[in-house]
N, C-alpha and C positions, 0 to 999 in steps of 0.2 A: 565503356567510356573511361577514359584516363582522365588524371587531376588534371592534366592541362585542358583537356577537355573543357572541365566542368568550370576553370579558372580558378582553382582552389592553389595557396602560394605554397607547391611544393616541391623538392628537387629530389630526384634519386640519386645518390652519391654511390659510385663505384671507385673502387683501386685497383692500380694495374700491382700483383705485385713480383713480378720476377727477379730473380736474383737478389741484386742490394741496393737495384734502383734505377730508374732512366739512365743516368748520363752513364757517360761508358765509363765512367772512372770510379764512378759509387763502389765498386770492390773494395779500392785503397783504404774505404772507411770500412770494412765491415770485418777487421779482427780477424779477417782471415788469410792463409798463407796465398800468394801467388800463386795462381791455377787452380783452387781449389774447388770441390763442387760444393753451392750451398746445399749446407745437412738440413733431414729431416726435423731436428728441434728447431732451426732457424727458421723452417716453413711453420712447421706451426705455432712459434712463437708471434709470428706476423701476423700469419690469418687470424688467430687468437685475438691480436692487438686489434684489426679492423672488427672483428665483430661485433668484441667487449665497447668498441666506441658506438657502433650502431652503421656502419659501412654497409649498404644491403646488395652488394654484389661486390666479389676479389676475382680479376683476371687474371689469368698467367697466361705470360708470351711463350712463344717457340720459334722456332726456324727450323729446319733441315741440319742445317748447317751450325758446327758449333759456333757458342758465343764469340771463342775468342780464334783467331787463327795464327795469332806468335807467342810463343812462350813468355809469360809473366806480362801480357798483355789484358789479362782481366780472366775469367773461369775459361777452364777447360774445355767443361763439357756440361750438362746439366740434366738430370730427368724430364722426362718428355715431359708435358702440361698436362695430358688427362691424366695422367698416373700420379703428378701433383695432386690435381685436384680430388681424385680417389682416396690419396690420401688423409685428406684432411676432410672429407665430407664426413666421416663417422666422430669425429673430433667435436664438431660445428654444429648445431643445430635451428640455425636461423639465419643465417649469410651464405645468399649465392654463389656458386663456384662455377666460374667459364672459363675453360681454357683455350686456348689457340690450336685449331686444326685447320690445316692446310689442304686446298680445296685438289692442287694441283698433284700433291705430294702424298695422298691417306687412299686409301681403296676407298670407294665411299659407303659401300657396305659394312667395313670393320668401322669407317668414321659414327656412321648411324649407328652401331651397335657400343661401340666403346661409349657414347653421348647418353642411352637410352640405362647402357651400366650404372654412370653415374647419377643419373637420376633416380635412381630406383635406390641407389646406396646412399644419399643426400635425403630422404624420401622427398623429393620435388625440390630439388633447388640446382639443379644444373642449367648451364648457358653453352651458348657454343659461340667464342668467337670465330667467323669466318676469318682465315688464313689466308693470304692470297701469295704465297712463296710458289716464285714460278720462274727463276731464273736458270742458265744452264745448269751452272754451282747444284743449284736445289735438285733439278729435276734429276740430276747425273746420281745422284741418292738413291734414284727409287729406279736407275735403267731407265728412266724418262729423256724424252729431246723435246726441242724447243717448241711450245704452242703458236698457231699462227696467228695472224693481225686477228686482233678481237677473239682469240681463245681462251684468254683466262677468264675473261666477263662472261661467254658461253659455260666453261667448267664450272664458275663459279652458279652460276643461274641452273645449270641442269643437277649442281651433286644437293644444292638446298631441296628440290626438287624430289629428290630420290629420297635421301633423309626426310624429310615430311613425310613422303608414302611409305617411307619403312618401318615409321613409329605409327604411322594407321592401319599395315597391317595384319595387330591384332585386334580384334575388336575389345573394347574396355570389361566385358563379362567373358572371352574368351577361358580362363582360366577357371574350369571347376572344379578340380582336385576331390572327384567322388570316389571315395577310396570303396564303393561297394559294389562300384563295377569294374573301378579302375582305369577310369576316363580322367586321363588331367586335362586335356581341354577339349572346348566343343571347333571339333576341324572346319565347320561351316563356317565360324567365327574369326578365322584366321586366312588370310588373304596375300596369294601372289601377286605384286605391283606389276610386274611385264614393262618396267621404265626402257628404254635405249634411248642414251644422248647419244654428243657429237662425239665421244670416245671411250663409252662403254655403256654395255646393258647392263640391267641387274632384272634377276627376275623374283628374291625376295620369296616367302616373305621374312623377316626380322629373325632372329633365335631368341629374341627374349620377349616379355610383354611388354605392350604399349607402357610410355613411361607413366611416370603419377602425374603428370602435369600434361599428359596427352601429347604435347609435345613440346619439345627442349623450347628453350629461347633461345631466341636466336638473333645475336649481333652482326652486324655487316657495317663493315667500314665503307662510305661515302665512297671511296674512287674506284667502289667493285661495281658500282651501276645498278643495287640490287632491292632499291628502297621498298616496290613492293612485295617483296620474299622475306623482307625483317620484320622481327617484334620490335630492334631498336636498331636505330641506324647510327651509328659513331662518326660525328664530323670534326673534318680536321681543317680548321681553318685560322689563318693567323692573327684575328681581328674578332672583336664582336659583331660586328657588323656583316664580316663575312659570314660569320655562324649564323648568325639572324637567317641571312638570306637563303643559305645552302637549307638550313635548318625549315625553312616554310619550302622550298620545293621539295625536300622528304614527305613532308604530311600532305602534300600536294597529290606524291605519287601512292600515298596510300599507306604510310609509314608509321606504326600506331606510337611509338614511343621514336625519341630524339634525344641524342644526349651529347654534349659537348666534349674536346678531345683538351686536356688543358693539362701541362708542363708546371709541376713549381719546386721553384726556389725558394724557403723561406729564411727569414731572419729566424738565427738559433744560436744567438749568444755572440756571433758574426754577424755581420749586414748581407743578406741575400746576394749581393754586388759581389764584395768579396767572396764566398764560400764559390758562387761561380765561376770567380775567375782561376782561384785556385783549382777548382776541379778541371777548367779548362786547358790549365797549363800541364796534368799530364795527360790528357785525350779530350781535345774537343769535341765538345758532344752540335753534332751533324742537327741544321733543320730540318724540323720533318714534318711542318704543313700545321702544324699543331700552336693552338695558341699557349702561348708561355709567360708565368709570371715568376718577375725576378721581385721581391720584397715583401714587406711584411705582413703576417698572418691575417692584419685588417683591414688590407688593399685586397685580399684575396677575397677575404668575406664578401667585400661590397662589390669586386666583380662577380661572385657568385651569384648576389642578389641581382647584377644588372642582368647576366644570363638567364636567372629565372623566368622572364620573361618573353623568353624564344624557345627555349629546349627543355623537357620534360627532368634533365640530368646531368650528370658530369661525370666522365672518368679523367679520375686524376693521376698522375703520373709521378711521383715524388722523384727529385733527380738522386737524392740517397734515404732509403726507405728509414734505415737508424737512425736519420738527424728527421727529418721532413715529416716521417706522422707524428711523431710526440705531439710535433708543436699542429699538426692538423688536428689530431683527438683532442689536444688537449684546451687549442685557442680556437680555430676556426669552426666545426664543429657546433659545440656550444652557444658560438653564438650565433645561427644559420636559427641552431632549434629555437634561442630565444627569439627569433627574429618570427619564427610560426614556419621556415622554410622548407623544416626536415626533420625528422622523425626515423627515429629506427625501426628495423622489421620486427615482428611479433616472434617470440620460441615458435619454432615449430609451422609457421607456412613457408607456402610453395614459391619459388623466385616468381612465381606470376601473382600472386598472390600480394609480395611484396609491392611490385610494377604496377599493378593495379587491370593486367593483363585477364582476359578472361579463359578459360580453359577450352581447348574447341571442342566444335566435336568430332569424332571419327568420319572421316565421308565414308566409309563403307557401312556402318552403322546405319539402318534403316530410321526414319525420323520419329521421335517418338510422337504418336497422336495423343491428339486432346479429348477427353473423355466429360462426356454430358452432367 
């Protein structure tokens, strides 16, 4: 049972945090030359910064395709998102790390296996956002052509699918490392899935153990159709009201956690007004379904609070990471927690843990009985 469940006033607070921030122009702040890739200190100067505020889950975006496609039009090129998230997981020891894997674009064998990685090296704190990059652009990356009407909702429905049975099949005592007969694990215990979708089979099982959390979490963005295959579903809507609504048909379809998609701008020594419009005069930053706040850190708070009341969370979106979380760690933040809203994760548990997510159990795993 989760806090929304139970009606208890709490939000889970995530950051998106790629590159130097939402809007396309966030580079121009971030001290760094035209083209360049953000370094490894800048990553973990960030993730650093969300944790130390109490942030209980940091996403990183991807694409196929690089960020930028004209010279001294914003980064280059950038490191994949699980190899981000890789490495910062030994850094971290209580803030979840989900990167962006694309459903259309990843083998979903290496996707399961690369996700079940980082959990193991997190001990329990990986996410997976679902990826859904499926355009010619993207596909032409991997020797892929174009999916037909209704394939990416298929792709996407059948790789979640394969991933779930690939992290079931070890069983959680699989591993017994008896070095006196020199058995590392018990072969009964470890299990071929035999999946075939609509564009490939896998017949599994996994090359590593099931993860520490049994299985990853798992984010799906609303327009992937996939509410009941998520732990959280990510709505993107331009209104509260819309969220509300998108937001009860998630848990409708079976969606244990809900979390809001929300864009800000805050007041940071400029008027949120201004610093937008500035950043827009050199790349306007494109709508993208997401609701978006332009002003001050205590407009933001009190929308948070009115959100609380529909969605389990919020991933937020800073339009430049440098200027935007100071003033979230340092103003919004704060007062969410004195308000009773939100709380940081504990050292040391598991992103389900954090969620309030329950750990499953293996379906191959025979059930355990109750004893007199």
């Amino acid at each position: 049972m989760t806090d929304h469940d139970e009606g208890l006033p709490h939000l889970h607070l995530a950051l998106e945090a790629d590159g130097d921030g939402a809007h396309p122009a966030a580079w121009r702040h971030s001290g760094r030359p035209p083209g360049a890739v953000l370094t490894a200190r800048a990553l973990r100067d960030v993730v650093a910064a969300a944790e130390d505020a109490g942030f209980g889950l940091v996403t990183f975006a991807d694409s196929p395709l690089p960020p930028a496609a004209t010279p001294g039009a914003g980064p280059a090129g950038r490191v994949e998102a699980g190899t981000r998230a890789a490495h910062v997981s030994v850094l971290t020891d209580r803030i979840g790390l989900a990167p962006v894997l694309h459903v259309a674009t990843t083998e979903p064998f290496h996707l399961a296996t690369q996700l079940a990685s980082l959990d193991h090296a997190s001990r329990g704190r990986a996410g997976w956002v679902v990826g859904a990059a499926a355009g010619e652009a993207d596909l032409a990356t991997v020797g892929g052509t174009a999916l037909p009407a209704g394939g990416l909702l298929r792709e996407t429905a059948d790789v979640i699918d394969t991933a779930r049975a690939l992290w079931d099949s070890w069983e959680d005592d699989a591993v017994v490392k008896d070095a006196a007969t020199g058995r590392f694990l018990d072969s009964d215990k470890v299990h071929h899935i035999d999946f075939e979708g609509a564009s490939f089979t896998v017949k599994g099982p996994l090359i590593t153990p099931r993860p520490p959390q049994g299985q990853v979490v798992v984010l799906v963005p609303d327009a992937l159709e996939a509410d009941s295959r998520a732990d959280v579903v990510l709505v993107s809507r331009p209104d509260p009201a819309a969220v509300t609504a998108r937001a009860a048909t998630a848990r409708e379809s079976g969606a244990p956690l809900v979390f809001a998609e929300v864009e800000v701008v805050l007041d940071a020594g400029t008027p949120a007004a201004e610093r937008l419009a500035a950043l827009d005069a050199s790349a306007p930053w494109p709508e993208s379904g997401r609701l978006r706040h332009v002003g001050s850190p205590e407009a933001l708070a009190a929308l948070l609070r009115e959100l609380a009341g529909s969605v389990d969370g919020v991933r937020l979106h800073p339009a430049v990471l440098a200027v935007d979380l100071p003033v979230l760690t340092g103003r919004v933040l704060p007062e969410l927690a004195a308000a009773g809203l939100w709380r940081a994760p504990r050292p040391g548990a598991t992103l389900r843990d954090t969620l309030g997510l329950p750990r499953p159990a293996n379906r191959f795993a025979a059930p355990a009985t109750a004893h007199a």
